[in-house]
N, C-alpha and C positions, 0 to 999 in steps of 0.2 A: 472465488469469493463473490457473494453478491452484492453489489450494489449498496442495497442499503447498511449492510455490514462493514463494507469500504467507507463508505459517507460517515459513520460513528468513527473512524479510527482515522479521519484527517486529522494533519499533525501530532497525532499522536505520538510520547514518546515512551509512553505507559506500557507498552502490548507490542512485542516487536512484529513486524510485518518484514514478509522477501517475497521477494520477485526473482523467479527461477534461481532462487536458494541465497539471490543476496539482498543484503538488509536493506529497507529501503524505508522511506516516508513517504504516505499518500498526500501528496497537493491537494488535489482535485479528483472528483468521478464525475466521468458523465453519463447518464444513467440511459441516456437512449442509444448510445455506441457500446455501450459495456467496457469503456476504457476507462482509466485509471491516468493520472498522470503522476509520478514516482520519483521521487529524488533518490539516489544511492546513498548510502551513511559511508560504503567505501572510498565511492569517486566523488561525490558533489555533482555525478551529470543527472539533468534530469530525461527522463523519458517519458513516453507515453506505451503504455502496456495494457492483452487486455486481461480483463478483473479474472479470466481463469488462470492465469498466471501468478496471480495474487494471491496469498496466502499468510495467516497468523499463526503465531507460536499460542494462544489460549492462555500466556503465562502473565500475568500483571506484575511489573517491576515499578519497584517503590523508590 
């Protein structure tokens, strides 16, 4: 994912996002490391990952 496309989808709960296939919230990007920092919706831990790791489902939930 890029950057700019991560930074539209902080805290989003609209558009699911994973991180190597699990669901997760974008915190924060930082756009000069290309990292992402990612809460789990499984565990509650958060991590820092980087943004190609990242990925959206395209699907908006209402």
């Amino acid at each position: 994912m890029d950057a700019s496309r991560a930074s539209q989808l902080i805290n989003s709960k609209k558009i699911d996002v994973f991180c190597k296939g699990e669901p997760v919230i974008i915190k924060a990007v930082d756009e000069s490391s290309k990292m992402a920092t990612v809460e789990s919706l499984d565990t509650g831990n958060t991590i820092i990952a980087p943004l190609n790791d990242i990925r959206d489902s395209g699907v908006i939930n209402n």
